[in-house]
N, C-alpha and C positions, 0 to 999 in steps of 0.2 A: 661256243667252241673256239679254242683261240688257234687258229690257222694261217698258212701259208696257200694259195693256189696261186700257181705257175699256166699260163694259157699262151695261146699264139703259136707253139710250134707246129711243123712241119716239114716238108721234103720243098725243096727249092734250089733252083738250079744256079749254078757256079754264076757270081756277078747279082744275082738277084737279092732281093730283101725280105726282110721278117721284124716282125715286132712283136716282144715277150712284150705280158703283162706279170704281174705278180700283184695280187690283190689278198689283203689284210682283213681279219674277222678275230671279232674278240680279244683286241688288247691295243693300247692306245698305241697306235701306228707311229703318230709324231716323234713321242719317245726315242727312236730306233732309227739308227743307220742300215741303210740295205745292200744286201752284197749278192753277186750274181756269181755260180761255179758253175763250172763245165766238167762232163766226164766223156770223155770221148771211148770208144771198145777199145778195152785191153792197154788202158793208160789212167794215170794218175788224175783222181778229181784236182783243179786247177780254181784258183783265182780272176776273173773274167774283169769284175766292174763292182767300183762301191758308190752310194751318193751318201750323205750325212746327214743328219736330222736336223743339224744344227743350223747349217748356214748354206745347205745342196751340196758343198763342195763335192768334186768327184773325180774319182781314179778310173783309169784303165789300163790291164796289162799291154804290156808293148805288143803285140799281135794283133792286139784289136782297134788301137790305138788311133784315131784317124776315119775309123768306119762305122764304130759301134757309138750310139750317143742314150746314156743312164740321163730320165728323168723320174721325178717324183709331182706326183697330184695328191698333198694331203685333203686334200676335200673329198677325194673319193676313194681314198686309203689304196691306190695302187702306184706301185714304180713298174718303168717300162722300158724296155732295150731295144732300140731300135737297131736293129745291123744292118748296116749294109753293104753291098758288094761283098757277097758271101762266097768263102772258100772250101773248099770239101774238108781242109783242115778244123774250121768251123762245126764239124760235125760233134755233136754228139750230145747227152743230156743235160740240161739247163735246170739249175736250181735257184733259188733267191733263198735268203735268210737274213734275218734279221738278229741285230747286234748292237752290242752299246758303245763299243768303238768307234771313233773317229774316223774319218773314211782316208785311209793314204793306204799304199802300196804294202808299206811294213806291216800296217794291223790288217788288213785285207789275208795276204799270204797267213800271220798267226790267227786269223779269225776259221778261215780254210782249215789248214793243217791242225789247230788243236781243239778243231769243234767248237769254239770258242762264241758259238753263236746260240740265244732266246727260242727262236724258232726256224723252220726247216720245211718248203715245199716237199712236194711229191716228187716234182720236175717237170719236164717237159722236152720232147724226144726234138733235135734241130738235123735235119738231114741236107746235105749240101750236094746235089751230084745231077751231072747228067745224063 
């Protein structure tokens, strides 16, 4: 079965950390740049973080910019988001998908907005609060 699983979230307090995993089944992982969305309650799913298949290169939107660090492990076909110093803005569901685009900011944002992506986690629920 060719899947996305999203794992690592939870509830953690403002300034704390979390690290997504996103792990890959059934289809050649290498292939594929990985992109991370966020959907926060009662707001627009958003563009988080890309790496590339190509070369790792990697984006982050300006928000995250600084706190959050996208790696990839193709030996064990998972990429991981490590955040940290977590904001309650920070809240909300984490997905990963995969895509054949290059990883920058421009195809990131049209990778997001036009579904433009192979495959598609469950998610993974990120709660930030005291």
């Amino acid at each position: 079965q060719k899947q996305l699983v999203e794992s690592g979230g939870g509830l953690v307090q403002p300034g704390g950390s979390l690290r997504l995993s996103c792990a890959a089944s059934g289809f050649t992982f290498n292939y594929y740049s990985i992109a991370w969305f966020r959907q926060a309650p009662g707001k627009e799913r958003e563009g988080v973080s890309c790496i590339s298949s190509s070369d790792a290169s990697t984006y982050y939107t300006d928000s995250v910019n600084g706190r959050f660090t996208i790696t990839r492990d193709n030996a064990k076909i998972t990429v991981y988001l490590q955040m940290n110093n977590l904001k309650p803005e920070d809240t909300g569901v984490y997905y990963c998908a995969a895509h054949s685009y290059y990883c920058s900011g421009h195809n990131l944002d049209y990778v997001q907005s036009a579904g433009a992506y192979e495959y598609l986690g469950q998610g993974t629920q990120v709660t930030v609060s005291s």
